[in-house]
C-alpha positions as CSV (number, residue, x, y, z in Angstrom):
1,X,-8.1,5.5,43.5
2,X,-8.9,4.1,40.4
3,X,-11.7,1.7,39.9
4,X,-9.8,-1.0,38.0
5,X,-6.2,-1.3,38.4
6,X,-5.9,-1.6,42.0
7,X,-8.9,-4.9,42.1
8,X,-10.3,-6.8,39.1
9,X,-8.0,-5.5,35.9
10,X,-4.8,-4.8,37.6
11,X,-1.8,-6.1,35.8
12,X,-2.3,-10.5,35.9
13,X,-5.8,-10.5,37.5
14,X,-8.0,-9.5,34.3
15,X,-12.0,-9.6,35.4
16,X,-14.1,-11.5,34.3
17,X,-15.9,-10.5,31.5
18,X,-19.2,-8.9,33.2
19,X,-18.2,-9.1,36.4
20,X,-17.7,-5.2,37.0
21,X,-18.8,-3.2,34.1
22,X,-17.6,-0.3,35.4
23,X,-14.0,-2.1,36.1
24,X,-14.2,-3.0,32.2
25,X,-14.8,0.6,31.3
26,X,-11.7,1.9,32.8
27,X,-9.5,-1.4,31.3
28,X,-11.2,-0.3,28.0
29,X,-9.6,3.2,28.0
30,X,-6.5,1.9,29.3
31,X,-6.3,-0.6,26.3
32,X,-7.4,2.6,23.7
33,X,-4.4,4.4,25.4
34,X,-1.5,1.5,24.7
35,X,-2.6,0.6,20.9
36,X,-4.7,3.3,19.5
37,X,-3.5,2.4,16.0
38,X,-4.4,-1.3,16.3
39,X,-8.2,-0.5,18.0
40,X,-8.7,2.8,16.1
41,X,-10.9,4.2,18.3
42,X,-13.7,4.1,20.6
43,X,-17.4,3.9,19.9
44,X,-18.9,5.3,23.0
45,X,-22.8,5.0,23.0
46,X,-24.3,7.9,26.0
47,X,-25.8,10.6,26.2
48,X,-24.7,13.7,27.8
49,X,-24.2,13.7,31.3
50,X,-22.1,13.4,34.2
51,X,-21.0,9.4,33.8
52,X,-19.9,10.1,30.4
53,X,-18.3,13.4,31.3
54,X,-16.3,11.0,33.8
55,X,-14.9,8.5,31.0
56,X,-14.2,12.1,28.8
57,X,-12.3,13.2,31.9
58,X,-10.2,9.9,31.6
59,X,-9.5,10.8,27.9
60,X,-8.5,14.0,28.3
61,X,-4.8,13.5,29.1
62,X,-4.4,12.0,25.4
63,X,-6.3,15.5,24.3
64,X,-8.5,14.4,21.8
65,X,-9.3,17.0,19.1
66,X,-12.9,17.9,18.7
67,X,-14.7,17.3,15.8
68,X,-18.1,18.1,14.4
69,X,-20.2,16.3,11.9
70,X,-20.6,19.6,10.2
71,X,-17.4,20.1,9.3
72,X,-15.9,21.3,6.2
73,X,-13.7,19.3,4.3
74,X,-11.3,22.4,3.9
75,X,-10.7,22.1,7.9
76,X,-10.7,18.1,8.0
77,X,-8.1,17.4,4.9
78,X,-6.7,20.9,4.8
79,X,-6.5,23.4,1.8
80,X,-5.2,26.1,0.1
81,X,-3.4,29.5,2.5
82,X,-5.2,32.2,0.1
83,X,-3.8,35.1,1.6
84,X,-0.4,33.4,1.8
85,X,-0.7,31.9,-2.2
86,X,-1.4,35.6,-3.0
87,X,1.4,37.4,-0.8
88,X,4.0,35.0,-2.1
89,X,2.6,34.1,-5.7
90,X,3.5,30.6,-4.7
91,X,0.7,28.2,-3.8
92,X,1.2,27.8,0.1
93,X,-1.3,25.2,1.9
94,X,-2.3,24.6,5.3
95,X,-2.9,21.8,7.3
96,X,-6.4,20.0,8.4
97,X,-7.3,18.2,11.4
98,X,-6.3,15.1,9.6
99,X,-2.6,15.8,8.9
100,X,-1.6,16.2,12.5
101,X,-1.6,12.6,14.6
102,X,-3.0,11.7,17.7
103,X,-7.1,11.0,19.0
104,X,-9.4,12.6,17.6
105,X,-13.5,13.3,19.7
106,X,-16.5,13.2,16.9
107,X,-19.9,14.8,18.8
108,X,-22.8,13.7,17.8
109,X,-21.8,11.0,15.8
110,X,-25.4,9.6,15.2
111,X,-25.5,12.7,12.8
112,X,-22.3,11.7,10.8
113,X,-22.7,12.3,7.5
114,X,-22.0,9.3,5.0
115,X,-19.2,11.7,3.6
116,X,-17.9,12.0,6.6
117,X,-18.0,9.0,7.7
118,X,-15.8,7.3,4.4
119,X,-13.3,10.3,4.6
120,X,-12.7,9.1,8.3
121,X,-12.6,5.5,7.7
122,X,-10.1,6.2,5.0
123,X,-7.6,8.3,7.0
124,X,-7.9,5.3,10.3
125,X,-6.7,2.6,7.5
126,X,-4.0,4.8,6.1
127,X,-2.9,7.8,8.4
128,X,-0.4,6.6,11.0
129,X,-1.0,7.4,15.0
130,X,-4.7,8.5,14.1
131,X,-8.0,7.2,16.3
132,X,-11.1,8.1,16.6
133,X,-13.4,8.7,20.0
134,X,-17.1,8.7,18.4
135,X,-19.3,9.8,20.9
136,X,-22.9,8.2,20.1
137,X,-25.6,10.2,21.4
138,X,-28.3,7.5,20.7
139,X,-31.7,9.6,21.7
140,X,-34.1,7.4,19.6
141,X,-34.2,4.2,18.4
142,X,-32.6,3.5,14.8
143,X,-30.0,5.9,15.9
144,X,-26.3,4.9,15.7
145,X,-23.2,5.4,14.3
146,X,-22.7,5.0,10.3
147,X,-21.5,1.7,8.9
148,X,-18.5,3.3,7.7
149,X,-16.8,3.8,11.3
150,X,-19.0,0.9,13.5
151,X,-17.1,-1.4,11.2
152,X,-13.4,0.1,11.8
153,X,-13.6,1.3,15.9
154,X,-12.1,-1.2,17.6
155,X,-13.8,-0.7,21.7
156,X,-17.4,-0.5,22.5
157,X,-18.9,0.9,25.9
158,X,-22.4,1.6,26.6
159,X,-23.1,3.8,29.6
160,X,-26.5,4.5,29.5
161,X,-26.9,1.4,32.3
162,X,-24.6,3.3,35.1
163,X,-26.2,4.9,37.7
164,X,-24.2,8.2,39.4
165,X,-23.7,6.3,42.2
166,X,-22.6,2.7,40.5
167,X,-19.7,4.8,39.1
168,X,-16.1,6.4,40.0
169,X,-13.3,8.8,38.8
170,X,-11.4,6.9,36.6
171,X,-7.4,8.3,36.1
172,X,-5.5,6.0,33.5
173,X,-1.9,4.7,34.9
174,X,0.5,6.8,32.8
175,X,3.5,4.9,33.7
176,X,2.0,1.1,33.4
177,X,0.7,2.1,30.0
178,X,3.9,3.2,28.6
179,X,5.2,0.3,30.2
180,X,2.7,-2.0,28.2
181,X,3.2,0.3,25.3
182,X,7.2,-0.4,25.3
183,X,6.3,-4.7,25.6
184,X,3.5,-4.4,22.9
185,X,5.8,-5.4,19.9
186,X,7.1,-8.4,21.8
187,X,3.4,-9.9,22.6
188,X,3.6,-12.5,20.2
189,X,0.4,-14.9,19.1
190,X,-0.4,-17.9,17.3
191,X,-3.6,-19.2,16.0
192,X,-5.7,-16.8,17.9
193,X,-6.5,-15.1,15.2
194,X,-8.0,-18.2,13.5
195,X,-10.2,-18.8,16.6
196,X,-11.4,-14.9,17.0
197,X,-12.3,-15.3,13.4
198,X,-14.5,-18.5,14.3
199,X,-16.2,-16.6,17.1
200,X,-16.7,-14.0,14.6
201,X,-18.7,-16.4,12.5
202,X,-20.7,-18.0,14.8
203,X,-21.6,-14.4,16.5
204,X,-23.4,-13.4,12.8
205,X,-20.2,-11.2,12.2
206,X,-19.3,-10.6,8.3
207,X,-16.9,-8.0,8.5
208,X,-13.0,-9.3,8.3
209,X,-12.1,-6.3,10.3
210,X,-13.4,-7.7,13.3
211,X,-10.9,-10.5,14.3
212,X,-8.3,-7.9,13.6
213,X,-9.1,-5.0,16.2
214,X,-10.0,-8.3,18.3
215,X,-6.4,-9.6,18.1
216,X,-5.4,-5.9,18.8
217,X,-6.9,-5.7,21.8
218,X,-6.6,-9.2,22.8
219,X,-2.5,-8.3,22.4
220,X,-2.9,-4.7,24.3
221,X,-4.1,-6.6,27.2
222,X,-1.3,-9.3,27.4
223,X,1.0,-6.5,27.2
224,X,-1.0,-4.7,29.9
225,X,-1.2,-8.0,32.1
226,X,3.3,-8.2,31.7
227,X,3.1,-11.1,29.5
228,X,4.8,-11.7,26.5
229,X,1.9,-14.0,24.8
230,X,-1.8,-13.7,24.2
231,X,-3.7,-16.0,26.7
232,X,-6.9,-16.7,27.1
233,X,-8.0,-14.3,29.4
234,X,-7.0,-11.5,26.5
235,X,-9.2,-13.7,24.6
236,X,-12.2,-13.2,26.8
237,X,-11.5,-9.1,27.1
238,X,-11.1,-9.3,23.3
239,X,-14.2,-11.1,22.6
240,X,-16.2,-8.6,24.9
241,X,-15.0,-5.6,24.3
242,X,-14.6,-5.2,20.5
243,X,-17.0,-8.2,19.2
244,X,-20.2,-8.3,21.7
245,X,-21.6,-5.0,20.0
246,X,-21.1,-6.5,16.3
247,X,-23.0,-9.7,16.7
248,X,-26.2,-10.0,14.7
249,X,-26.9,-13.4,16.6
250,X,-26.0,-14.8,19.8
251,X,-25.7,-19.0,19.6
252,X,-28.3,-21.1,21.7
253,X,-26.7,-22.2,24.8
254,X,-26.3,-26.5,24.1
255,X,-27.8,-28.6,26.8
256,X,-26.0,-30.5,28.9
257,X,-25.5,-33.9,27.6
258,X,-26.5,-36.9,30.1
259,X,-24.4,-39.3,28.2
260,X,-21.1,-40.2,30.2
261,X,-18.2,-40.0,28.0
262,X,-17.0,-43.4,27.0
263,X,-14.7,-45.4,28.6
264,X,-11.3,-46.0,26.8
265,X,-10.4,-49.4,25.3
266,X,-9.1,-51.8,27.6
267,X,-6.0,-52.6,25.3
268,X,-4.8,-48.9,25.7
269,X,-1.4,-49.1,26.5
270,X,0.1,-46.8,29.0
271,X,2.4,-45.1,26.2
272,X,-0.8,-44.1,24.3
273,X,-2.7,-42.3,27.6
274,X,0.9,-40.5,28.3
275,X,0.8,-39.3,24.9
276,X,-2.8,-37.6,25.3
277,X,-1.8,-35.8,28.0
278,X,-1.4,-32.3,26.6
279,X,-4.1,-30.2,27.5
280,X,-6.8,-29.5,24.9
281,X,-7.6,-25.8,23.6
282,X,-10.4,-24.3,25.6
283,X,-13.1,-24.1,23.3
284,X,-14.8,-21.7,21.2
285,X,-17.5,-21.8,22.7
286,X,-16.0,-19.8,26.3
287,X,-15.4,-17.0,24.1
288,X,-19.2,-16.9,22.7
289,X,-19.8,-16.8,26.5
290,X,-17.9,-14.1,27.1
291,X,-19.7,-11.8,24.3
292,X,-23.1,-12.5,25.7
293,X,-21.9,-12.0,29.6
294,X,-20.8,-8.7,27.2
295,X,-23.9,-7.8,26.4
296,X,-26.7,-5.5,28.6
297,X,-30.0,-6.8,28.2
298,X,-31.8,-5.8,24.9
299,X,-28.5,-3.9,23.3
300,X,-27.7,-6.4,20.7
301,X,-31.5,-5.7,19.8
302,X,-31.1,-2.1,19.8
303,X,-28.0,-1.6,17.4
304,X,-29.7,-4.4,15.0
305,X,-32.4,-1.7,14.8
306,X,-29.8,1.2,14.8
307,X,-28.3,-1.1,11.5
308,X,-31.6,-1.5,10.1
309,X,-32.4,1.7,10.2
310,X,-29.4,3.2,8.6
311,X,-29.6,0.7,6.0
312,X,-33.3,1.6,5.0
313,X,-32.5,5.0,5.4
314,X,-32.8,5.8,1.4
315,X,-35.9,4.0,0.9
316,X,-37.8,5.0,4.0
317,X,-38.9,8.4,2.5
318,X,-37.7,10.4,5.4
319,X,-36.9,13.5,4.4
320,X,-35.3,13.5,0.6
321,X,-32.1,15.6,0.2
322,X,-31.8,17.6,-2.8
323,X,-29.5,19.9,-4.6
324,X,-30.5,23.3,-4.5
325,X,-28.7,27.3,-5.8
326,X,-30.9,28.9,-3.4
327,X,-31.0,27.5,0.1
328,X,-30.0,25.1,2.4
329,X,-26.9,23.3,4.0
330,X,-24.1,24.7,2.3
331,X,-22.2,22.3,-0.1
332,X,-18.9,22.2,-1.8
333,X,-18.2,24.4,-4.5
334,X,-18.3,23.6,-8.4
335,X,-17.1,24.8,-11.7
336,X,-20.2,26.6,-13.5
337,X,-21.0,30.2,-15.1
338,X,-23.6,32.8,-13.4
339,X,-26.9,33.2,-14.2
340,X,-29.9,31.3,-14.3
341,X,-30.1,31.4,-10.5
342,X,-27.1,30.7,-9.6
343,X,-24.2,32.7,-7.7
344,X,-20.4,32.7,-7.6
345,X,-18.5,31.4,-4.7
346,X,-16.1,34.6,-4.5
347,X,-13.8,33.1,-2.3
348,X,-13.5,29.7,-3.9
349,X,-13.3,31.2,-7.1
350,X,-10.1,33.5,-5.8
351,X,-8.8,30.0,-4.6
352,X,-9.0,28.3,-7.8
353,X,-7.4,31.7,-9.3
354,X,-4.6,32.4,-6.9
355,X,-1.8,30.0,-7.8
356,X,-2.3,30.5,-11.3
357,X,-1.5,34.2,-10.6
358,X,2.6,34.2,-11.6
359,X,2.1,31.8,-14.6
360,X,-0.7,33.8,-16.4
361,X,1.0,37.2,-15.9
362,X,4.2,35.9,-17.4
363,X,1.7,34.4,-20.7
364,X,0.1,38.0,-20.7
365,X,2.9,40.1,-19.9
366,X,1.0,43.6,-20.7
367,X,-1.2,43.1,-17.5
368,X,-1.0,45.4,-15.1
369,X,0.5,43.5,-12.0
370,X,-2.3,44.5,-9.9
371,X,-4.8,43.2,-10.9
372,X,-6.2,40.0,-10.8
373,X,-6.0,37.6,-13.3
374,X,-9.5,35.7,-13.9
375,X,-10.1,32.6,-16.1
376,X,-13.8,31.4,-16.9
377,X,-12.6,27.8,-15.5
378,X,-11.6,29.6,-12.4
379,X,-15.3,31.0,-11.5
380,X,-16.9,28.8,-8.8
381,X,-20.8,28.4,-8.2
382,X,-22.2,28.3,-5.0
383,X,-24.4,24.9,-4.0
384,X,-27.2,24.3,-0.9
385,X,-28.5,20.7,-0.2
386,X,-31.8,21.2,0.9
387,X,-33.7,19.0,2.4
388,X,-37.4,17.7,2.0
389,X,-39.9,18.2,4.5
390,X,-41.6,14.0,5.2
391,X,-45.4,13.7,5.0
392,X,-46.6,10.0,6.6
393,X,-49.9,9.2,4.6
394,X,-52.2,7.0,7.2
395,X,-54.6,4.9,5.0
396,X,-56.8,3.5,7.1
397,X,-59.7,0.5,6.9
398,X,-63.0,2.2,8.6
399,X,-65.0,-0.5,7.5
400,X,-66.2,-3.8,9.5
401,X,-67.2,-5.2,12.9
402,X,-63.7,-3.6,14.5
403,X,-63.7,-0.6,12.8
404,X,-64.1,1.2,15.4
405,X,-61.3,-0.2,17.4
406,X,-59.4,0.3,14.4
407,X,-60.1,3.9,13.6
408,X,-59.5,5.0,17.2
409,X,-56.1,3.2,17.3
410,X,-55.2,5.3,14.3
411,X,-56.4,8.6,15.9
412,X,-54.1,8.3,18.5
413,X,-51.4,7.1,16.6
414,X,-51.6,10.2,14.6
415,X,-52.1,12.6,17.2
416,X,-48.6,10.7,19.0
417,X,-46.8,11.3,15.8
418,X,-48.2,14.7,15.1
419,X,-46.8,15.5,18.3
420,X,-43.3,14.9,17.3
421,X,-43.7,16.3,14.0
422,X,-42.8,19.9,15.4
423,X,-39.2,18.8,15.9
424,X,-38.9,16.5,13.0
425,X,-40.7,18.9,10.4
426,X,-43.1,16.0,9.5
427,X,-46.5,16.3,8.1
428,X,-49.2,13.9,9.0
429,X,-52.2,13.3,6.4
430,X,-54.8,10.7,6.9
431,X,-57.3,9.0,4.5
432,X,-60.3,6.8,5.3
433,X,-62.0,4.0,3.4
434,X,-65.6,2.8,4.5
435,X,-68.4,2.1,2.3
436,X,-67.9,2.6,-1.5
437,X,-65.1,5.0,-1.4
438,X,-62.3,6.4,0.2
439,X,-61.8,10.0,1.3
440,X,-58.7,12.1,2.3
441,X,-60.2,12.7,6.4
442,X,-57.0,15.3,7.2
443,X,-55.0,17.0,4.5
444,X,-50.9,16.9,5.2
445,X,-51.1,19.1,8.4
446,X,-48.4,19.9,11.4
447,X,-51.1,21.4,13.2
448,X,-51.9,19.3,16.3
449,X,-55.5,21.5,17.3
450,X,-56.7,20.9,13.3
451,X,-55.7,17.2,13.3
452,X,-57.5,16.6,16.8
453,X,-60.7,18.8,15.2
454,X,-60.8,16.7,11.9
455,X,-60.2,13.1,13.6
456,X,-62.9,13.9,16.5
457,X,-65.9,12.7,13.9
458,X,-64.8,10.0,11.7
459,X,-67.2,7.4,11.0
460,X,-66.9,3.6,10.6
461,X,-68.5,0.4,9.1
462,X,-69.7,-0.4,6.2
463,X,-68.1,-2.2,3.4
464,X,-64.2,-2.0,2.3
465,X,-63.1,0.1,-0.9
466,X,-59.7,-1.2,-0.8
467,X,-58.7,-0.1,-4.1
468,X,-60.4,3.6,-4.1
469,X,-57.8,3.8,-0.9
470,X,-55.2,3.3,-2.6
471,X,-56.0,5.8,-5.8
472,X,-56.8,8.3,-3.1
473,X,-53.4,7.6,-1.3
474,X,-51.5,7.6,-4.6
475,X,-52.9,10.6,-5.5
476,X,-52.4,12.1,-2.5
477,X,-48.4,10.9,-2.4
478,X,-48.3,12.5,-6.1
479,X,-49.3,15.8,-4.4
480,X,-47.1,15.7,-1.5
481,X,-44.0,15.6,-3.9
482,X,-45.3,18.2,-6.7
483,X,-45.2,20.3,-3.1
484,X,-41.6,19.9,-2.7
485,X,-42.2,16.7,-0.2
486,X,-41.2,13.3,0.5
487,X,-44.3,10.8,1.3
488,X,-44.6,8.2,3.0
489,X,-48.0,5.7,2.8
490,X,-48.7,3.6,6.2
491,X,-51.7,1.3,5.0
492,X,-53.8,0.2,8.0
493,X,-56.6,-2.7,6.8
494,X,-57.3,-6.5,6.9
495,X,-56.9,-6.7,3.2
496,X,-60.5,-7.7,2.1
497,X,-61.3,-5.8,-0.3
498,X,-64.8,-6.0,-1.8
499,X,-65.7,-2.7,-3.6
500,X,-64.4,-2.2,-7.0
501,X,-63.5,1.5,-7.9
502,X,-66.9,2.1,-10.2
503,X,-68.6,1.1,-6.5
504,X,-69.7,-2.2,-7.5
505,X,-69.8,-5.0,-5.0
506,X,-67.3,-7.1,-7.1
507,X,-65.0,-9.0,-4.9
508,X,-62.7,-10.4,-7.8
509,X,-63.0,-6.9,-9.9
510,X,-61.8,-4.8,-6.5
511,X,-59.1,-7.3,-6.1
512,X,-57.5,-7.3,-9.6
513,X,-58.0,-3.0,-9.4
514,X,-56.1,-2.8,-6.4
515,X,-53.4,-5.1,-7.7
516,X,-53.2,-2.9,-10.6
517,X,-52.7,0.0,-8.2
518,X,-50.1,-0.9,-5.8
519,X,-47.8,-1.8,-9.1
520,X,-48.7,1.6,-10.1
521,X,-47.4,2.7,-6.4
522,X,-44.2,0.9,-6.2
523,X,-43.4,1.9,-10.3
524,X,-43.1,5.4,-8.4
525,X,-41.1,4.4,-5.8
526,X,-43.3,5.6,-3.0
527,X,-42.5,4.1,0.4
528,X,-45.2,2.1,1.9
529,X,-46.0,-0.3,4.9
530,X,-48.5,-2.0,5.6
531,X,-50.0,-3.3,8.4
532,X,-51.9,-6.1,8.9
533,X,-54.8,-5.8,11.5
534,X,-56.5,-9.0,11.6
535,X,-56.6,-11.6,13.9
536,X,-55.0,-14.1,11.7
537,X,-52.6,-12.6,8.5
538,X,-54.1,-13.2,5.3
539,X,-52.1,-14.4,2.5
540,X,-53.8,-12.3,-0.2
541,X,-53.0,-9.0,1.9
542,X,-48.9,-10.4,1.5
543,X,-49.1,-10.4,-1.9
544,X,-50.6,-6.7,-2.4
545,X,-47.5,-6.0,-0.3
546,X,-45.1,-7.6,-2.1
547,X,-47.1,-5.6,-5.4
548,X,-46.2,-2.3,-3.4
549,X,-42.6,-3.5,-2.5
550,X,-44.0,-3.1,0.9
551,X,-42.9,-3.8,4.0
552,X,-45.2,-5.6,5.7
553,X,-46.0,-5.9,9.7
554,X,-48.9,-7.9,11.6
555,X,-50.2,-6.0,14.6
556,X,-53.6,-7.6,15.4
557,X,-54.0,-5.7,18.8
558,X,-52.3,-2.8,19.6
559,X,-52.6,0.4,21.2
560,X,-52.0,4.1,19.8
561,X,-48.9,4.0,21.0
562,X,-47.5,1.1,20.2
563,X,-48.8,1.7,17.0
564,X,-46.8,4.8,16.9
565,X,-43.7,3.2,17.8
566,X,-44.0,0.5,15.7
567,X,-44.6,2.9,12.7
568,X,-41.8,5.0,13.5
569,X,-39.5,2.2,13.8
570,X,-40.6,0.6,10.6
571,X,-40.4,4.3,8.6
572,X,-37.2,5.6,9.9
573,X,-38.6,8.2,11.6
């Protein structure tokens, strides 16, 4: 028995928006199955396990074609037959994933690649019958899938709420979709397209592709329902299912107004009150309803991070990719000559070659037929992207009443981060400032015993050397990249400086040095935050930020870990 069309979202009792998530799962599929060109696709955000291998189950009578974000593009648009193009002497192609029609299942689509991602959102807007199930691991937060295919997938489902037990077999009703399928192209509508688009705007929602897979599915479901115009019911489903996720705000409930409406004139003739008698539009504001009743607690949060994230993924410093001859994630081909470290592609090169074949041995006719014909523009060199190991610089204010609160929040932040670093390949370097200079505590390190050995005797008090910290962490960033890595400064202090860098106690000197330094920092285009650890945030501390092209944070009192969250979330990491 399936969970939704025998109750709630059978045929002409759609459920509430809500009302039974689970229900809405299944009449989400269903929808995906009568218009997958109109919706596109799916975005499904879980992580492996047996509720999502139940929705997968429900997919599998479309057979979706699996798809890694690894794959070449050779497989995804297809490419040349060599063997057949050198049998025949005739260029002969075969076909890639993206010529033949139907779904298509994208794993690990948090790990898309932007190339990817385009090349995918350009065959949805022009290949006929093609859609796209992306299936959204999520493990940490900033995760999420690119911009590139958010912004074209139609349905949304989250299923990392559902319990085992909250949750069913779910088998989609052949016959009633291709029923729905056959009535789709009558479904006509009017100006709901105009109102989606309202809702769009007031939910934060810039993309024009929105109301569109909204009217899609808003149409899917009257035809699903046996009606033959969109309602607003199909609003509601619409609203929920392809618009909830997208919102960057949600409106502020209005409160009831204790005015009573007005009484009509007295002279108001009886012709005049029979004309106002047509029913007014439900409003706009239902629909906004409908997306927050959408919504789980704390998900619109968590894919404004996931967007965040991905769009300060190039300045965040994590991880620098590179081109490289040597090593690496292999890369397409390009035309070049050997030597100098680099090495011919054989097989592309025999690509490029092969349908050239017939042509050149009729221009040279005293070949021997053989052999192989080889032009220098046919020779193919072989390309790696490598990519750079991240070192997080902690910088760190030792000095003061609360230094010792301070320095012990940064110990534990680093020995939290440091124990992630094994997985991520991240290096974790910390530098000190107390007194009349600053001193590099813990050189870039992975080493978890070493770090814990070097951070068990660090001192504090004493005055604040703000602009030695930040020589010493510039110098120490330079470093990190003439080693092949990408650095990262995290700058932990309450911004009074008071040291200059001869070790003077000249407040206005120290200030005006470390102005001149975190220019110098953001000239190089080193990522930096910084965090402001007082009790109250200082205005001179925001302005050396805004020198660094900083992003800036206040945490006044935290803990280790939240600290290590909170630096995570902020550095992409």
């Amino acid at each position: 028995m399936t969970p939704f069309d025998e109750s709630a979202a059978s045929p002409g009792r759609p459920p509430p928006p809500g009302a039974d998530p689970w229900a809405q799962t299944g009449l989400a599929l269903t929808l995906l199955a009568i218009d997958p060109r109109g919706l596109r696709g799916l975005w499904l955000r879980a992580r492996t396990g047996p509720v999502r291998d139940r929705v997968m189950a429900a997919l599998a009578p479309l057979a979706p074609r699996k798809l890694h974000p690894g794959i070449s593009d050779e497989a995804l648009t297809g490419g040349l037959d060599l063997s057949a193009t050198l049998a025949t002497g005739a260029m002969q192609r075969h076909a890639g994933l993206l010529d033949h029609a139907g779904p298509l299942c994208l794993s690990m689509a948090e790990r898309c690649p932007p190339g990817l991602a385009v090349r995918l959102g350009q065959a949805l807007d022009t290949r006929d019958g093609l859609s796209l199930i992306a299936l959204d691991e999520a493990a940490e937060e900033g995760e999420g899938l690119p911009q590139a295919l958010s912004d074209r997938l139609g349905l949304f489902l989250a299923l990392d709420g559902f319990s085992w037990s909250e949750t069913s077999d779910i088998t989609l009703p052949r016959a009633a979709i291709a029923t729905a399928q056959a009535r789709l192209g009558q479904v006509a509508c009017g100006a709901e397209l105009a109102r989606l688009t309202r809702v769009a705007a007031e939910l934060g929602i810039a993309s024009l592709r929105a109301p569109l897979v909204a009217l899609a599915c808003a149409r899917a479901h009257a035809a699903w329902r046996g009606v033959d115009t969109v309602e607003e019911p199909d609003l509601q489903i619409a609203v929920a299912l392809t618009l909830a996720h997208r919102a960057t705000r949600l409106p502020e409930e209005a409160p009831p107004s204790e005015e009573a409406p007005p009484e009509p004139p007295p002279d108001q003739n009886e012709s005049d009150a029979d004309s106002d008698q047509t029913p007014p539009d439900i409003p706009d504001e239902m629909l906004v309803d409908a997306a927050r009743a959408a919504l789980p607690p704390g998900l619109l949060a968590q894919l404004q991070a996931a967007r965040m994230a991905r769009a300060a993924q190039g300045q965040s410093g994590a991880g620098a990719r590179r081109k490289s001859l040597r090593r690496g994630r292999p890369m397409p081909s390009r035309a070049g000559k050997p030597g100098a470290g680099a090495r011919v592609d054989v097989i592309a090169t025999l690509r490029q070659a092969a349908p050239w074949q017939r042509v050149r041995r009729q221009m040279m006719p005293g070949r021997a037929e053989g052999r192989l014909l080889l032009m220098p523009a046919d020779i193919r060199i072989r390309r790696y992207q490598d990519q750079t190991d991240r070192v997080l610089i902690f910088v760190v204010d030792a000095s003061g009443s609360a230094a010792l609160a301070r320095l012990a929040e940064a110990k534990g932040a680093v020995e939290l981060m440091l124990a992630e670093a094994y997985s991520k390949r991240d290096h974790v370097a910390l530098i000190t400032f107390r007194g009349s200079q600053a001193d590099l505590s813990l050189p870039p390190t992975r080493s978890l015993v070493q770090a814990k050995r070097r951070l068990a005797g660090l001192p504090g008090g004493g005055a604040t050397p703000l602009a030695s910290a930040l020589q010493v962490a510039l110098a120490a960033a330079e470093q990190a990249r003439g080693h092949g890595m990408a650095p990262t400064l995290a700058l932990l202090t309450d911004g009074r400086g008071n040291i200059a860098l001869d070790g003077q106690a000249d407040r206005a000197q120290a200030g005006e040095e470390a102005a001149q330094l975190a220019r110098a920092i953001a000239q190089r285009a080193i990522p930096t935050l910084v965090v402001d650890t007082s009790l109250r945030p200082k205005p001179a501390l925001r302005t050396l930020s805004d020198q660094m092209g900083a992003t800036m944070i206040a945490l006044p009192r935290a803990d280790a870990r939240t600290l290590s969250q909170t630096l995570g979330a902020a550095l992409g990491g």
